[in-house]
C-alpha positions in Angstrom: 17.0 -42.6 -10.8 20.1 -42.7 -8.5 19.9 -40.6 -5.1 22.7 -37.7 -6.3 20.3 -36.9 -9.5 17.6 -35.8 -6.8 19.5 -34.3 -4.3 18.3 -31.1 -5.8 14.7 -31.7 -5.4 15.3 -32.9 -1.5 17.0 -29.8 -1.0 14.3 -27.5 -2.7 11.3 -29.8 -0.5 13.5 -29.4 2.6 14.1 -25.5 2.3 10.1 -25.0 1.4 9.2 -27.3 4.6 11.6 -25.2 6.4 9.8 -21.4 5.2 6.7 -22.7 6.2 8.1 -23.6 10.1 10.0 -20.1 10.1 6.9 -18.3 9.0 4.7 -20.6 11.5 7.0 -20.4 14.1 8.3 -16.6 14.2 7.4 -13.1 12.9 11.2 -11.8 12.4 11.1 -10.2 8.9 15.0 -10.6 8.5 14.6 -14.4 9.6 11.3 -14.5 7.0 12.8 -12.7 4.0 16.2 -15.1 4.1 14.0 -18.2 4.1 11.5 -16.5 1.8 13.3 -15.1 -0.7 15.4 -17.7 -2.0 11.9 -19.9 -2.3 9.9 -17.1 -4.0 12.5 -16.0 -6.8 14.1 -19.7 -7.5 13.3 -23.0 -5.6 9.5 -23.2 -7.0 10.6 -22.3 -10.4 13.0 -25.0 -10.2 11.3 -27.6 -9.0 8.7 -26.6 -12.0 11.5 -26.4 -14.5 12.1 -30.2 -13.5 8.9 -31.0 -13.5 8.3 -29.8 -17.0 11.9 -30.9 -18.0 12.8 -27.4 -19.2 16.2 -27.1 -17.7 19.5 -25.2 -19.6 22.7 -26.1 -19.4 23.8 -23.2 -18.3 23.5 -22.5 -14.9 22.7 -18.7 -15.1 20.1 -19.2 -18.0 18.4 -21.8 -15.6 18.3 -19.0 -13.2 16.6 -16.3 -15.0 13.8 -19.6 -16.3 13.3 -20.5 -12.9 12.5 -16.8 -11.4 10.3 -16.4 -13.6 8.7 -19.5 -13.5 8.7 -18.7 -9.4 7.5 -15.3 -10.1 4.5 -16.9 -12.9 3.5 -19.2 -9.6 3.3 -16.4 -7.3 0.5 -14.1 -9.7 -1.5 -17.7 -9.9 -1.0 -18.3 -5.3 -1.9 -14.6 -5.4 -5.2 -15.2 -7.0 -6.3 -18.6 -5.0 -5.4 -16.9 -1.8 -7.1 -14.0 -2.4 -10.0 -16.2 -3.5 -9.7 -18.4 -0.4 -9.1 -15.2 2.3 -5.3 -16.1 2.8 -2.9 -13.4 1.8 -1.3 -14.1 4.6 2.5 -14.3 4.7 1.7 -17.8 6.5 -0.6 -18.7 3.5 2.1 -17.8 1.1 4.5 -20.2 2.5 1.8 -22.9 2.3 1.5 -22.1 -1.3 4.8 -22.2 -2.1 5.8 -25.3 -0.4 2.6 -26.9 -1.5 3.8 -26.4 -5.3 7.2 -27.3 -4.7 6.4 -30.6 -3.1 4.3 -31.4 -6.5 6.8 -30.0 -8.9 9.2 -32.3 -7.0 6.5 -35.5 -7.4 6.0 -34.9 -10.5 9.7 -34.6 -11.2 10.4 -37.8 -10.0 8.0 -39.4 -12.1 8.9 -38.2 -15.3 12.9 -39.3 -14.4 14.1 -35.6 -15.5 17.4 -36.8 -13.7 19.1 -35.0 -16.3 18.4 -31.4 -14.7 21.0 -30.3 -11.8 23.8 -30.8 -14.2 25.2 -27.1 -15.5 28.0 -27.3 -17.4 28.3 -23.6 -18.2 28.4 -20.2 -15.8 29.2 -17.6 -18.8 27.2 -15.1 -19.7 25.8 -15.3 -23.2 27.1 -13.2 -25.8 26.1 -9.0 -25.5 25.4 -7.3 -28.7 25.6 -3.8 -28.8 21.5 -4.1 -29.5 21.1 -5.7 -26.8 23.1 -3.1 -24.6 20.8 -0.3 -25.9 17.6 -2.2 -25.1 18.8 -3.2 -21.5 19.9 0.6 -21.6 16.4 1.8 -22.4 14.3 -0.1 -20.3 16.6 0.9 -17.1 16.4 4.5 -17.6 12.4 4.0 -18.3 12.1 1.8 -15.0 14.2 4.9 -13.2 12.6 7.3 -15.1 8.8 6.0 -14.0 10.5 5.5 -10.2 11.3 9.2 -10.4 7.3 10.1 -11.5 6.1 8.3 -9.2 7.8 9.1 -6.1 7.9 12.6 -7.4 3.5 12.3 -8.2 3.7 10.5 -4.3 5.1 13.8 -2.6 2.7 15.6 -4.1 -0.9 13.6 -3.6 -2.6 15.3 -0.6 -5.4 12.7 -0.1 -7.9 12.7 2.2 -5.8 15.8 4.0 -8.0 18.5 3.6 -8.7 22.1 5.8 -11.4 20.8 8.8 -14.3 23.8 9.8 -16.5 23.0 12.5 -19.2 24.5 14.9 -20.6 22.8 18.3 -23.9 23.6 19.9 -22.7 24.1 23.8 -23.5 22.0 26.7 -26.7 21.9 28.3 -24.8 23.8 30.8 -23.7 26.2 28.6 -26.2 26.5 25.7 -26.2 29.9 24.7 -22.7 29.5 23.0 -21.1 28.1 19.2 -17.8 27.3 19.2 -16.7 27.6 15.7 -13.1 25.6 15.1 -10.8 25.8 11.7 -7.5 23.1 11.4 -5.4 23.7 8.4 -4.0 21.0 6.2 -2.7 23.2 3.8 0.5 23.1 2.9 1.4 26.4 3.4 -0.5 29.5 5.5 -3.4 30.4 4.0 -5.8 33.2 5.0 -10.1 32.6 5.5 -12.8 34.4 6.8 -15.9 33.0 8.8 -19.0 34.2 9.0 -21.8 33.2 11.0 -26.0 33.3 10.8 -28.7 33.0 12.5 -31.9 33.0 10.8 -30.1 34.4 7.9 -28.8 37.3 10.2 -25.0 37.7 10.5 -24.0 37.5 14.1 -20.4 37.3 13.9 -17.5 37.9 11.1 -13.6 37.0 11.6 -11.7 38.5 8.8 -8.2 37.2 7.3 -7.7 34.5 9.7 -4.3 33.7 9.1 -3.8 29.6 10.3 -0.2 28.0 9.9 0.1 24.2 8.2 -1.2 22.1 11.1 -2.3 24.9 13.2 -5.9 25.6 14.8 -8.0 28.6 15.3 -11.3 28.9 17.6 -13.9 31.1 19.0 -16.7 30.9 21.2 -19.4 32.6 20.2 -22.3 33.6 22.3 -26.0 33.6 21.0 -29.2 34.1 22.5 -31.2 31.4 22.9 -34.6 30.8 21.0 -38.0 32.2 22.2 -40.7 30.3 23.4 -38.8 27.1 23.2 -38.2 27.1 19.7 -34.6 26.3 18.2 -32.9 27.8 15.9 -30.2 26.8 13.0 -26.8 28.3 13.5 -24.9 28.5 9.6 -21.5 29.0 9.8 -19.0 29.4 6.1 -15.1 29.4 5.8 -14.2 31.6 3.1 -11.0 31.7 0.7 -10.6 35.3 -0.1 -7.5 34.1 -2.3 -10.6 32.5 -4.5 -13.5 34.1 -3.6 -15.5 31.4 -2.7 -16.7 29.6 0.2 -14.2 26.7 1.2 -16.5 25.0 3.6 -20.2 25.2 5.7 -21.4 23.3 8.8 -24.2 23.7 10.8 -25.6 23.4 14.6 -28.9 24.0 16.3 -29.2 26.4 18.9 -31.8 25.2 21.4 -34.6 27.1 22.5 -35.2 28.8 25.8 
């Protein structure tokens, strides 16, 4: 097998070794995804493609086989790295240039030396079929894009209202402060209520908080007789819904 037959597969060995040192060596994303890129959509799948001796004669069929091919070698990396703790972007280069390198091997072995030659750069022939199909499956893709950043603007997680009351300091311990921060999206309205041994000792009605805003009181309370301490309740209400929207808690300490 003559030198110029291979100089594909020295190219596609040199550009993986040279990933791996720019991922090693540097954590530039532009300098990363122009080494990376070119290795992850179409030098592995290559390299495979000559390994296997599945290679077209046109140059632009040979493309689409080899990113997927890349693309088929990335789910199984993604897997063993997972497996092995390395989903690392330095682990990913590893894995790459690890199956390149035996695609190439293996390559040379088999004398597929009739591989880099493409003798054709058209496009193959469109019917109008095929036009509808590609048509469809674009306004799908945008169509799903569209749901989901639309679903994405809307999803609130883990945001909710906070309500809280603290037991003062030693120094202070005949007070409650009781706290509300909104994470509405919009100003709502809520009424507290506090109680002491199932006595209400305070009541704040239509509390109007802003998106992001927060609302507190300090509440002085007598302290418990004869040492004894006492549970403090505290709700948030939604008078919108009629319902309580959140309790907490505290222990007022004894005298």
């Amino acid at each position: 097998m003559s030198r110029t037959r291979n100089a594909d597969l020295l190219a596609a060995c040199a550009w993986a070794a040279a990933t791996v040192l720019a991922v090693a060596s540097t954590d530039n994303f532009f300098v990363r995804a122009a080494m990376g890129v070119p290795l992850i959509f179409f030098v592995t799948g290559h390299t495979i493609l000559r390994a296997i001796g599945l290679v077209r004669a046109s140059l632009i069929e040979h493309a689409v086989y080899a990113t997927g091919a890349s693309i088929a070698a990335c789910l199984a990396g993604g897997f063993l790295l997972h497996w092995l703790g390395h989903l690392t972007p330095l682990g990913w280069a590893l894995w790459l240039a690890a199956v390149t390198g035996v695609a190439t091997v293996v390559a040379r072995i088999r004398h597929r030396d009739a591989a880099p030659l493409f003798t054709s750069l058209e496009l193959p022939n469109l019917r109008i079929w095929h036009a509808m199909v590609l048509c469809g499956a674009v306004l799908v893709t945008w169509g799903a894009y569209a749901m989901a950043v639309r679903d994405e603007a809307g999803h609130r997680e883990f945001k909710y209202t906070e309500f809280w009351m603290l037991s003062g300091a030693p120094a202070h311990s005949g007070t409650l402060l009781v706290g509300i921060r909104s994470a509405e999206a919009e100003p709502r309205r809520f009424d507290v209520e506090v109680r002491i041994g199932g006595e209400i000792v305070a009541l704040w009605r239509s509390i109007a908080i802003e998106p992001g805003a927060t609302w507190t009181r300090e509440l002085a309370v007598p302290p418990g007789v004869a040492g004894q301490s006492r549970k403090a309740e505290a709700r948030l209400y939604e008078p919108a819904e009629n319902a309580i929207y959140r309790k907490v808690s505290a222990v007022v300490p004894g005298a």
